[in-house]
C-alpha positions as CSV (number, residue, x, y, z in Angstrom):
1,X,116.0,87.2,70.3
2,X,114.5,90.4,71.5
3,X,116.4,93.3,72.4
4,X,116.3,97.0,73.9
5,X,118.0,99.7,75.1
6,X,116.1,100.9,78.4
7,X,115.4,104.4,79.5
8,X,115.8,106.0,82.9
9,X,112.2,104.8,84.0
10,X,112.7,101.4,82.6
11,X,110.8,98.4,84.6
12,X,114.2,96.3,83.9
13,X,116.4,98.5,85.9
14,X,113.7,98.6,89.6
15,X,112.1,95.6,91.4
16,X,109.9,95.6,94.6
17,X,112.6,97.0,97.3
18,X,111.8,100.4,94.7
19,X,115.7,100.8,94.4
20,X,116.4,102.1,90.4
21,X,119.5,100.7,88.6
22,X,121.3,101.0,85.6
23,X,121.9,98.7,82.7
24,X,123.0,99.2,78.5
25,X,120.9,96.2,77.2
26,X,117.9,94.2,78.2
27,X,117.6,90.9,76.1
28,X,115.0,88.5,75.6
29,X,116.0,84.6,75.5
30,X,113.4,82.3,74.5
31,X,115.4,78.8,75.5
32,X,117.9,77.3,77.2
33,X,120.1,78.1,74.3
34,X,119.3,81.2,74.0
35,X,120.3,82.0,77.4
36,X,123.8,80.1,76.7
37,X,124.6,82.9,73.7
38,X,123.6,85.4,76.1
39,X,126.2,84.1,78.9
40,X,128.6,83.5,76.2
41,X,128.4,87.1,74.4
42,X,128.7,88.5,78.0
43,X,131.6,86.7,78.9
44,X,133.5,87.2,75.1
45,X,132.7,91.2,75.9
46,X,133.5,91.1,79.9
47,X,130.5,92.8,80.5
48,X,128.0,91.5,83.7
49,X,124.2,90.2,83.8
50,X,121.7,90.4,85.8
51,X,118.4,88.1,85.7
52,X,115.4,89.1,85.7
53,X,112.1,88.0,85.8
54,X,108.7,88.9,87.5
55,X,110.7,91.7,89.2
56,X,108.9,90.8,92.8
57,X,111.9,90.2,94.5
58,X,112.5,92.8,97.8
59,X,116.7,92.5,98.3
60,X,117.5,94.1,95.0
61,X,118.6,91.0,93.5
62,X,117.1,91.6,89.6
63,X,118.4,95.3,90.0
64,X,121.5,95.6,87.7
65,X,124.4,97.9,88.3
66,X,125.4,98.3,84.5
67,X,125.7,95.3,82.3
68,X,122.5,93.8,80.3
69,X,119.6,92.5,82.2
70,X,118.7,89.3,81.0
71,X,114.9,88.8,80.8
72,X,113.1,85.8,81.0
73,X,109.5,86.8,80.9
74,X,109.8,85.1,77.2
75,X,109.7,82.1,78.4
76,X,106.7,81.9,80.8
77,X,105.2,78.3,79.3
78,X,104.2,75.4,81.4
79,X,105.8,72.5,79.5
80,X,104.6,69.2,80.8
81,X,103.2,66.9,83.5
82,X,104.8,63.5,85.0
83,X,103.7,61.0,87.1
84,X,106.4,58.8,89.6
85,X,105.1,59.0,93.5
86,X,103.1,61.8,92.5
87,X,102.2,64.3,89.9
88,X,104.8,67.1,89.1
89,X,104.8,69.7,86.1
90,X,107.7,70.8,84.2
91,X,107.8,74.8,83.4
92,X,109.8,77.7,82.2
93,X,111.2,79.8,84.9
94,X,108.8,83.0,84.2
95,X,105.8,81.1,84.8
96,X,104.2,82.8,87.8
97,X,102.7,80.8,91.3
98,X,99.3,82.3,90.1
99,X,99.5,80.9,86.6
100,X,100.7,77.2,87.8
101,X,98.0,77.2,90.3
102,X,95.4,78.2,88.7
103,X,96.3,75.8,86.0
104,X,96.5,72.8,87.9
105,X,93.7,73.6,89.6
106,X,91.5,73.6,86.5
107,X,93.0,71.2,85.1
108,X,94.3,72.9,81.9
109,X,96.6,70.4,80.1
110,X,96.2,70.7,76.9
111,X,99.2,71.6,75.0
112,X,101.2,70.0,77.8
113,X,103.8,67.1,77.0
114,X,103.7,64.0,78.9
115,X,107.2,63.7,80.5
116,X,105.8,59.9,81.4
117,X,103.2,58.0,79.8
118,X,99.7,59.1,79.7
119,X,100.6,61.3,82.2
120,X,98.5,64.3,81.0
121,X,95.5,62.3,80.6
122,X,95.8,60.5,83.9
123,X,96.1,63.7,86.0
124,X,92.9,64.9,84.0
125,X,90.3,62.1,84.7
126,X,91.6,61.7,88.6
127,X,89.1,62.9,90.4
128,X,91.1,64.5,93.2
129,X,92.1,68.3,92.5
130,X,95.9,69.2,93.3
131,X,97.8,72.2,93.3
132,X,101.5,73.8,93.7
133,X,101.1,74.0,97.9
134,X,104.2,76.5,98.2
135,X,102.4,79.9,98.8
136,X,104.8,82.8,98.8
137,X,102.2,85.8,99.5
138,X,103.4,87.4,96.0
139,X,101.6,85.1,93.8
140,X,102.8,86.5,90.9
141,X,106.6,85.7,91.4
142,X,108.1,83.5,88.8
143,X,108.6,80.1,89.6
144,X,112.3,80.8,88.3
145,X,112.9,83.2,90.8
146,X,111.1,81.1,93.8
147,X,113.5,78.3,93.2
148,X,116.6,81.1,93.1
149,X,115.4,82.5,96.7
150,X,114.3,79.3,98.0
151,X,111.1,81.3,98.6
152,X,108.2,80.5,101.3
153,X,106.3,81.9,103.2
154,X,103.2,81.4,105.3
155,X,102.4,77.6,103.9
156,X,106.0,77.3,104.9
157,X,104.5,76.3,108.5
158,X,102.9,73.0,106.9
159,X,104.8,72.7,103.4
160,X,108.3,73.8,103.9
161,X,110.0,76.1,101.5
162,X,110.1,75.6,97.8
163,X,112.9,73.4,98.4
164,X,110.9,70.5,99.6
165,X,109.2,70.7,95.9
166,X,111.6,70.8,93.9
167,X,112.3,67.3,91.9
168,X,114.9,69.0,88.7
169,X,116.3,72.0,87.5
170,X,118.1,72.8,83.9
171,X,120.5,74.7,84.8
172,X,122.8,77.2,82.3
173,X,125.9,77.9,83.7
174,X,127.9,80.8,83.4
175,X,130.3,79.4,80.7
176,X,126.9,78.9,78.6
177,X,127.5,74.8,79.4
178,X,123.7,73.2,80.0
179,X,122.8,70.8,82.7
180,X,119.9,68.6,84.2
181,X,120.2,68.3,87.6
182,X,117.7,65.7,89.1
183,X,117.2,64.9,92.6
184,X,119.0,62.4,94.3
185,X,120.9,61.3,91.6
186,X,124.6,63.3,92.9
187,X,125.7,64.1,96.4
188,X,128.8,65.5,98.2
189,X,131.1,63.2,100.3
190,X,130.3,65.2,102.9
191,X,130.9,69.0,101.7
192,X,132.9,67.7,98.6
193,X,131.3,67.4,95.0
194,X,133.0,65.5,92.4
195,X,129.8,64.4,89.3
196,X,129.6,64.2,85.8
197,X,126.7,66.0,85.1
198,X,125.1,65.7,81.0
199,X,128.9,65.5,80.8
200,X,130.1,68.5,82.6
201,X,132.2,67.8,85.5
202,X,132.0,69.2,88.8
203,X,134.9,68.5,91.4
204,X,134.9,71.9,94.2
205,X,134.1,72.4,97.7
206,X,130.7,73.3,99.5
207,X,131.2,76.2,102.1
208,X,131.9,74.5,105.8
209,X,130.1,76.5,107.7
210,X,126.4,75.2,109.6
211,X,123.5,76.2,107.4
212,X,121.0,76.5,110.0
213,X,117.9,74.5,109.0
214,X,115.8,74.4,112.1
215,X,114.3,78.0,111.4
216,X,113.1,79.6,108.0
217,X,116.4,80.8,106.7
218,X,117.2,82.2,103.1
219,X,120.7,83.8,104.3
220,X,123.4,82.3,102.0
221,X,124.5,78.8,100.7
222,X,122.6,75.8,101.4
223,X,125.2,73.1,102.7
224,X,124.9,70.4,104.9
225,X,127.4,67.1,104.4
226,X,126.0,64.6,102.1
227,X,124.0,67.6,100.8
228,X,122.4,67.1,97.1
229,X,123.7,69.3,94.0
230,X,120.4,70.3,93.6
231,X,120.0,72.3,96.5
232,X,123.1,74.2,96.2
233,X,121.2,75.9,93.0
234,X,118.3,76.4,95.2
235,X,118.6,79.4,96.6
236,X,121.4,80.6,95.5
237,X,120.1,83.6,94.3
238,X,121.2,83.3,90.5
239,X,125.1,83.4,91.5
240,X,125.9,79.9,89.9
241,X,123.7,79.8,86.9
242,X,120.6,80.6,85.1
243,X,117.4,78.5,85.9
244,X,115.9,77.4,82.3
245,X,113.6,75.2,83.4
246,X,112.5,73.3,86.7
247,X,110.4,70.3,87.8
248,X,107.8,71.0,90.7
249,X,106.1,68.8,92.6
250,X,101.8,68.6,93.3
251,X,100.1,67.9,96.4
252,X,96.9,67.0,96.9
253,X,94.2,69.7,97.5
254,X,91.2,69.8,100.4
255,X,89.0,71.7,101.7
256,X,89.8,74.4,104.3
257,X,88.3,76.7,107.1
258,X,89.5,80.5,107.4
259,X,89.5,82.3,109.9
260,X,90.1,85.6,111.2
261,X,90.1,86.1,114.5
262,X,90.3,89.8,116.5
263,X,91.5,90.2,119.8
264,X,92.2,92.8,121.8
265,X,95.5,93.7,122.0
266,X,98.9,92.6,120.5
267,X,99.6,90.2,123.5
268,X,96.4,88.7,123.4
269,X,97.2,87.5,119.7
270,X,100.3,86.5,120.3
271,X,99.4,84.7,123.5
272,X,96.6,82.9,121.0
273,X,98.5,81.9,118.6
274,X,100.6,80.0,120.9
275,X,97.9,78.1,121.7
276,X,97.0,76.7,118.1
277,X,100.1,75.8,117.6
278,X,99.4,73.4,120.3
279,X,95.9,72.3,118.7
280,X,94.6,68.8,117.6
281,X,93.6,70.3,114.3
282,X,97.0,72.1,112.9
283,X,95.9,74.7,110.5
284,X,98.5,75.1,107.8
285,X,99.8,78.4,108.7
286,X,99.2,81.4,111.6
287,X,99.6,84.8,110.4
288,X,99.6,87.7,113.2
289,X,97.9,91.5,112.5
290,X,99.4,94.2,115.2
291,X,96.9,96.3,115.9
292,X,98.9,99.1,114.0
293,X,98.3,96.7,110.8
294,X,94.8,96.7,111.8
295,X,94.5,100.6,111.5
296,X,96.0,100.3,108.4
297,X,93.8,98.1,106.7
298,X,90.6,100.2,108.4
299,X,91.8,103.3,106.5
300,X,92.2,101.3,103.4
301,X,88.7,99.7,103.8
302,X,87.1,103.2,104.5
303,X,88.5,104.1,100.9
304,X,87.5,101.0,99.1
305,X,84.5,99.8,99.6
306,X,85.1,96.3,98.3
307,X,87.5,95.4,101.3
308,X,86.4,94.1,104.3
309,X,85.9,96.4,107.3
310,X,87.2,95.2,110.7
311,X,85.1,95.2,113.6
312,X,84.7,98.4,115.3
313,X,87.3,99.3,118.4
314,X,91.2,98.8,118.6
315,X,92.3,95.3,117.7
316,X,94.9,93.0,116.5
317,X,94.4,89.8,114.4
318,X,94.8,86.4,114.3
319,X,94.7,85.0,110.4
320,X,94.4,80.9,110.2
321,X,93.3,78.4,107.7
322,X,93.1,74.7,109.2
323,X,91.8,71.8,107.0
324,X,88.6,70.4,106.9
325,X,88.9,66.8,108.1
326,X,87.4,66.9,111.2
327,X,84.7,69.6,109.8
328,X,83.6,72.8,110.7
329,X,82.1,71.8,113.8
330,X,85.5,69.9,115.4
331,X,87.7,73.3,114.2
332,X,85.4,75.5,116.3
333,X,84.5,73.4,118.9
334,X,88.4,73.8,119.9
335,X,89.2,77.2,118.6
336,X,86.4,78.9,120.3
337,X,87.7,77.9,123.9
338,X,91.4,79.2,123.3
339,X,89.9,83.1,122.1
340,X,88.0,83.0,125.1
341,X,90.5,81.7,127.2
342,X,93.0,84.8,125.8
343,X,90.2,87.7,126.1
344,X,88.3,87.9,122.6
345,X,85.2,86.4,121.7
346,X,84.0,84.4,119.1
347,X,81.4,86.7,117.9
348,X,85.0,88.7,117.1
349,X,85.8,86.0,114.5
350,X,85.7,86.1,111.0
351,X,85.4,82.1,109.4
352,X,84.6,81.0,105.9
353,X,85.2,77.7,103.8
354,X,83.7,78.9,100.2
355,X,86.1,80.6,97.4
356,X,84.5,83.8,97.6
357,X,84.7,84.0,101.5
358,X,88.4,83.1,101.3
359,X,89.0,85.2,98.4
360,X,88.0,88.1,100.6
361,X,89.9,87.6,103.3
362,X,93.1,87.1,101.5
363,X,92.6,90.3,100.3
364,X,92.1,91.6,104.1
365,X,95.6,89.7,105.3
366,X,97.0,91.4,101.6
367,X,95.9,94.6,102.1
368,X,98.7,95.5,104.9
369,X,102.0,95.3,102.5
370,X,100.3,96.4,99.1
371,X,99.3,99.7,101.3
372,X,102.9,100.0,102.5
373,X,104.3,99.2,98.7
374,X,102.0,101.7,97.3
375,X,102.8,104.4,100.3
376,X,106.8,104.1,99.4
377,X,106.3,104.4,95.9
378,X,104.4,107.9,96.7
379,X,107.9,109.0,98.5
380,X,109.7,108.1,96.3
381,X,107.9,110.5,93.7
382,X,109.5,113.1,96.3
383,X,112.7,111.3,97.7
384,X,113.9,109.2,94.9
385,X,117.0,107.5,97.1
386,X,114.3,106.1,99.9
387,X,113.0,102.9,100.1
388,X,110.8,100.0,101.9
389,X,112.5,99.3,105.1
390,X,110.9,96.0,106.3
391,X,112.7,93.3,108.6
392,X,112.6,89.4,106.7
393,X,113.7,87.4,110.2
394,X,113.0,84.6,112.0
395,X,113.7,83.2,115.4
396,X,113.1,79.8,117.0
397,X,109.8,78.8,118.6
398,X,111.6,78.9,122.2
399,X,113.2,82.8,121.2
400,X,109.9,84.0,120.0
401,X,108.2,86.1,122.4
402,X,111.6,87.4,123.3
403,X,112.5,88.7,119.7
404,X,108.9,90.2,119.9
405,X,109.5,92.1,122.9
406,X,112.8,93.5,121.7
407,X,111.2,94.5,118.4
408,X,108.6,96.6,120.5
409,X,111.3,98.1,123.3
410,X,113.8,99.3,120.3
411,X,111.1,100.4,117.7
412,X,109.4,102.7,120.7
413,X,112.9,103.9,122.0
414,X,113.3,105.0,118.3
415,X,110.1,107.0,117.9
416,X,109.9,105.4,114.1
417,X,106.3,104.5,113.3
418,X,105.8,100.8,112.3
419,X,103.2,97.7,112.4
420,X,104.2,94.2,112.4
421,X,102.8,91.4,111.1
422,X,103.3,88.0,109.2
423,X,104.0,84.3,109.2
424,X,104.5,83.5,113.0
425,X,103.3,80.0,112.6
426,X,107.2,79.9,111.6
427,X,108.2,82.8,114.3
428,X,108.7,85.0,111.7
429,X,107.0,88.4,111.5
430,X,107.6,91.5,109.2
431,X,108.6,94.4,111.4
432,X,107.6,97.1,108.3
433,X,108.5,100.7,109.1
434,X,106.5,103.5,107.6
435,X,109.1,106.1,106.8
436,X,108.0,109.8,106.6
437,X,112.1,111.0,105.2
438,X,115.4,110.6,104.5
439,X,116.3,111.0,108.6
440,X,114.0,107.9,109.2
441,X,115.8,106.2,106.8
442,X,118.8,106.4,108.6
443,X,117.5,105.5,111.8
444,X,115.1,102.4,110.5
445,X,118.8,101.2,108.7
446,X,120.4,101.4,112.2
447,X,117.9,99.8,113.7
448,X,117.5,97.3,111.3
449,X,121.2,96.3,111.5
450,X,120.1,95.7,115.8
451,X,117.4,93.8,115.0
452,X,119.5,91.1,112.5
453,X,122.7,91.3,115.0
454,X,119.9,90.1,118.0
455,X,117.9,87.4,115.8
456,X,121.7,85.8,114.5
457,X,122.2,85.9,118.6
458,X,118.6,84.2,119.2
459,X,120.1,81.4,117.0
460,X,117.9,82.5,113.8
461,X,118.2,84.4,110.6
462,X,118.4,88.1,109.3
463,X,117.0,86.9,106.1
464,X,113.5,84.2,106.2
465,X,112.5,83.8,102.8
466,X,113.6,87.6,100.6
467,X,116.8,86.2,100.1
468,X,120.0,88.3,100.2
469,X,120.4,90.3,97.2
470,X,122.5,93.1,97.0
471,X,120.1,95.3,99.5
472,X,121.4,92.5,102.5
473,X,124.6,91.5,101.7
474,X,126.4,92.8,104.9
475,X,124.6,90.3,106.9
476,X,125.8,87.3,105.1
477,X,129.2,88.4,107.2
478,X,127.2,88.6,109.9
479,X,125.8,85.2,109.7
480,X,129.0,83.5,108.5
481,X,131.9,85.8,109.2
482,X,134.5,86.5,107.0
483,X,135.5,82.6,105.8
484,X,131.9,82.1,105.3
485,X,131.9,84.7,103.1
486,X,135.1,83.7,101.4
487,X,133.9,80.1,101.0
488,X,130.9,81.4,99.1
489,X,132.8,83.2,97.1
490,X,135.1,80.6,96.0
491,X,132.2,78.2,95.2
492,X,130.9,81.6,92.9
493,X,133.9,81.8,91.4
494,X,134.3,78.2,90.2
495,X,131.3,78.4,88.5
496,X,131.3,82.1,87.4
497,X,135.3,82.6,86.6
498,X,134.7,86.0,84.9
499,X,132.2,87.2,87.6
500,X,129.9,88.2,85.2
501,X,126.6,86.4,86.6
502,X,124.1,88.8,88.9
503,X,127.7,90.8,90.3
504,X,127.0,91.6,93.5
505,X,123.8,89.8,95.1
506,X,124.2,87.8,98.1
507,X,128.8,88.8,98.0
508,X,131.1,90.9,96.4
């Protein structure tokens, strides 16, 4: 196994919410096994562990506070394909979205097992395509880490959450035990477990609180009565055990119709996309484009020529992709009406069905965070302790508009600069603040902590799809109160005794 000792500017010790840790050791397990000795040593020597993988996450999750990062970017192998209801692929956890799409969409299997007969050769002569459909905007997040967050994002609106794909895990617990935990095979009588699992034995509680399912919601412990083991691991953040190796399901691919549509003014968009939601043809997800995020991607286009340039004069942005059964033709024929009907024009809108079209416009929608990334990293060249400050919420359909409104009303009272923009096909927008110091730090935090207290009101959730982390953890209280909070972490500590597995993320 692979070992080093990491320096101050150490990838292990930072992920994407730019916040720098600490940590003695980073090791390298190639297995399952592997990862059990690591557990083991950890717990022999008392000292703590933090996964790590891609390092995408935004809550500080894979950023340790001491302790040995554990590293799985060893094991980034896809290991198989089955066949039951449907095709699903067996993979290490460091395999990235990117990678397992890609391959399944070309169709690369060789050096793949069969986890059922033939399987590998099956998938190969159908003559359908298929591919992972759970799109998390960071395509380069490990599938490991996906499963830990119970990551989405704007598929969510057709697809659900990773969740829904999900089949098996091998899970390594903290005590270095290893199980297999397949779907549907052990449930709680109502929140109560008690399963042999490859042997181990389970017998503990589920919290008792209401997870609330109805909106996107990564905030805490998935429960529900009769809930399956499985998806208490799933997005858990790493606080019960190390994923190993997981089972995802495929779905079928088809052709689709983008579209980018520019309208001229925030309400008109957001007055638009109420409208698809409505449509005969349901496109598989909405994103919205203030017209702040427009302006930002301008000045990004004027500097790289390869982007695409929006159309001249102030606008927001409407970004949809809708499937192709009822052709072109039928899409527009009904989409053309509604951004008339709401004050743009269709000579305003951007549509494509080809790779290269799509490709370019993904680019457009992606253009709005990687500028904000790259902007906080120049900071943080001057202001080491600031970081991204950008809301992860959701509301239901009915509290939409209102959450939108109260965005705008505080975030102009505040005089902080910001664009908003994101996955409202699931009313949940990024509200990203572009920090100039360390005093609009302060007031985006405070600000912040309004907007999670209103959307918990609004019946939603401070945390969509980033997870909890260590960056979030007040509003796990906040969601749950305090015996929420002590119910999680009485589940964490029957599995993690010692306390030695990613100390700190999502509780104490």
């Amino acid at each position: 196994m692979r070992t080093i000792v990491p320096d101050k500017e150490s990838p292990y010790t930072i992920d994407e919410c730019k916040i720098r840790g600490t940590a003695e050791l980073v090791l390298f397990p190639r297995d399952a096994d592997e990862i059990a000795q690591v557990l083991r040593d950890a717990a022999e020597k008392g000292v703590q562990v933090t996964v790590s993988a891609n390092r995408t996450g935004l809550c500080g999750g894979g950023v340790p506070d001491g302790g040995w990062v554990m590293s799985l970017e060893d094991m980034p192998g896809i290991i198989g394909m089955g066949y039951d209801d449907g095709y699903y692929v067996r993979t290490g956890p460091c395999v990235s979205v990117r990678n397992l799409t890609d391959t399944m969409q070309m169709k690369r299997t060789e050096g793949l097992i069969d986890l059922t007969p033939e399987a590998c050769a099956q998938f190969k002569q159908d003559a359908r395509r298929f591919f992972y459909p759970v799109d998390p905007t960071e395509m380069d997040g490990s599938i490991g880490g996906n499963i830990a967050a119970n990551a989405s994002g704007p598929r969510t609106f057709r697809y659900g959450p990773t969740r829904d794909w999900v089949r098996w895990i091998k899970v390594v617990l903290p005590d270095g035990r290893i199980i297999g935990i397949q779907r549907g095979e052990h449930f709680a009588s109502l929140r109560s477990f008690d399963c042999t699992v490859d042997g181990v034995h389970l017998q503990f509680d589920a919290p008792s609180y209401e997870f609330n399912s109805d909106v996107k919601n990564a905030a805490g412990l998935y429960v529900k009565d009769g809930m399956d083991l499985i998806d208490l691991f799933i997005g858990s953040e790493g606080i019960l055990g190390v994923i190993a190796e997981a089972e995802v399901r495929l779905a079928e691919w088809h052709p689709l119709l983008s579209c980018i549509m520019f309208m001229p003014d925030d309400r008109s968009a957001l007055d638009l996309i109420n409208d698809i939601r409505e449509m005969e043809d349901r496109p598989e997800f909405l994103e919205y484009f203030d017209c702040g995020s427009i302006d930002l991607i301008r000045r990004a286009a004027a500097a790289d020529p390869t982007l695409l340039m929006p159309p001249e004069g102030r606008s927001a942005a409407v970004f949809a992709d809708f499937p192709l059964d009822t052709g072109i033709d039928g899409i527009l024929s009904e989409l053309f009406p509604l951004i008339t009907k709401n004050g743009g024009s269709p000579e305003r809108t951007w549509a494509g069905h080809d790779a290269d079209d799509r490709r370019r416009m993904f680019e457009f929608r992606h253009c709005v965070p990687k500028s904000i990334f790259d902007y906080v990293a120049t900071l943080k060249e001057e202001m080491p302790a600031i970081n991204k400050m950008g809301t992860d919420m959701s509301v239901p359909r009915d509290q939409s508009d209102g959450m939108m409104d109260f965005y705008k009303e505080k975030l102009d009272a505040s005089g902080l600069e910001y664009v908003v923009f994101g996955h409202m096909g699931n009313c949940h927008p990024h509200v990203e603040i572009i920090l100039k110091d360390m005093a609009d730090l302060e007031r985006a935090r405070e600000v912040y902590d309004v907007f999670a207290a209103e959307a918990v009101r609004r019946g939603g959730s401070p945390s969509a799809e980033h997870g909890i982390g260590k960056l979030k953890r007040k509003y796990i209280r906040l969601m749950y109160g305090d015996s929420g909070v002590e119910e999680i972490g009485r589940v964490k500590a029957y599995f993690d005794p010692q306390g030695i597995l990613n100390r700190g993320d999502m509780v104490e």
